[in-house]
N, C-alpha and C positions, 0 to 999 in steps of 0.2 A: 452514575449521574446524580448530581443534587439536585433539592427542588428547586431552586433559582434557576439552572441552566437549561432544566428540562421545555420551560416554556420559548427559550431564546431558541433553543436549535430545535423547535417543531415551527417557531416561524421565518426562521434562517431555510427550513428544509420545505414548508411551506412555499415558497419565494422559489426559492431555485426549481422547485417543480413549478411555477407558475401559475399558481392556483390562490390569485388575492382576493378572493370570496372567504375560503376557509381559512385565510390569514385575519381578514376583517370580522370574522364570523364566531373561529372554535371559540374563542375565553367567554363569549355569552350562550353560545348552546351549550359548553362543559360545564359551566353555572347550573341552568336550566336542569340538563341531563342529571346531575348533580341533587340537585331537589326534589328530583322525582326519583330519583333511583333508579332511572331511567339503565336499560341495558346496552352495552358499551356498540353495538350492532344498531340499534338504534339512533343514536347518537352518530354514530358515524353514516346511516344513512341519513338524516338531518342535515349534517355537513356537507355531502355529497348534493344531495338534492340543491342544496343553496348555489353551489357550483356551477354544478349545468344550468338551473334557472338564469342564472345571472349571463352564463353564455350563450345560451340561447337567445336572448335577449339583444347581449350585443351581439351578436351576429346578422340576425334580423335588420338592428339598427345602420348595421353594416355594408347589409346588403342595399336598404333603402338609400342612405346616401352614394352608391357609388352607382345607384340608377339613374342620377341626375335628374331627379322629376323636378318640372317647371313648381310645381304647387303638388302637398299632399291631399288627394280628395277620395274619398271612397260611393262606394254604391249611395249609402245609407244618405247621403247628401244630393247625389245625384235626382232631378225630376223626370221620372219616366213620361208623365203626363204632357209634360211643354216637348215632348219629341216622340209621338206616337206613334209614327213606322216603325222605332225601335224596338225588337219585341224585348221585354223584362226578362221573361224567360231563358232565352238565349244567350241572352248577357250575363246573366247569373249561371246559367250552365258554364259559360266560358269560365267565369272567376274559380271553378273546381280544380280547372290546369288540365284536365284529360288530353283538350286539345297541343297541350304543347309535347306531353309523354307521347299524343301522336304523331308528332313531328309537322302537325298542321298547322296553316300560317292563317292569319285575322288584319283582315287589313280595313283600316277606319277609314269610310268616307262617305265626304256629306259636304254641304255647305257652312262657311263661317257661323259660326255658336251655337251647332247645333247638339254640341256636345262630346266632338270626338276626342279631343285632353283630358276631358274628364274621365271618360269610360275609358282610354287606354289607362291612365295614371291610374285608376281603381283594379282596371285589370294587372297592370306592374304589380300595385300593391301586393296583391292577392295572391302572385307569384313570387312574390317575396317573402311572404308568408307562409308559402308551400316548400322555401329552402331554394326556393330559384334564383339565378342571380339575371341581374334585366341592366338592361340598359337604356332610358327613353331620349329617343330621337324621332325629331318633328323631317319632316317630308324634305324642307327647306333647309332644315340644320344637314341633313344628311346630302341633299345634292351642295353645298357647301364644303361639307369635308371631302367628297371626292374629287371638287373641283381641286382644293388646294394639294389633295395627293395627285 
């Protein structure tokens, strides 16, 4: 192999395994690596690492869009203060996920604005976060779809 061809078919071979992190990535880490003297084991876990990051990432972003959240909102936004039968606690214990590896269900209710979109959409998040895949439906959207099934 010469040195011209060597870079086309690690990103020709790059590609075909599906990996366009380490296509966009190796000629600046090999630089990098490079100037440092960096060890070839090194180097290749630098590469590696940028991979999965990048995958993880979209995955994630993956998982949030095909949950169909009305609005993205989290805890950190939520006011526990203007809905104080809600215990903080509990809510924040729910965002761990334990309860869904138990197979236990959470069901929100309350009166209009009192917050229940918000704290399911935090609680999706959160299971989205934890590798879960969610899907959000409103009480209405759902007696809707089984009407028309």
């Amino acid at each position: 192999m010469s040195v011209e061809t060597t870079p086309l078919l690690l990103k020709a071979n790059l590609k075909q395994l599906k990996l366009p992190t380490m296509v966009a990535e190796w000629e600046e880490l090999a630089r990098e690596a490079a100037a440092k003297d960096e060890a070839y084991e090194n180097y290749l876990l630098r590469l590696t690492e940028a991979e999965v990051t990048t995958r993880l990432a979209n995955a994630l972003a993956a998982r949030i869009r095909a949950a169909a959240f009305p609005v993205l909102k989290d805890f950190d936004t939520f006011d526990f203060a203007a809905c104080p039968s809600l215990p903080k606690q509990k809510v924040l214990e729910l965002s761990r996920g334990e309860w869904i590896e138990q197979r236990f269900n959470c069901c929100l209710i309350g009166n209009a604005g009192t917050g229940k979109t918000h704290v399911a959409t935090s609680l999706g998040l959160a299971a989205c976060r934890l590798g879960r895949r969610v899907k959000f439906v409103t009480a209405a959207g759902l007696v809707t779809q089984l009407e028309a099934a």
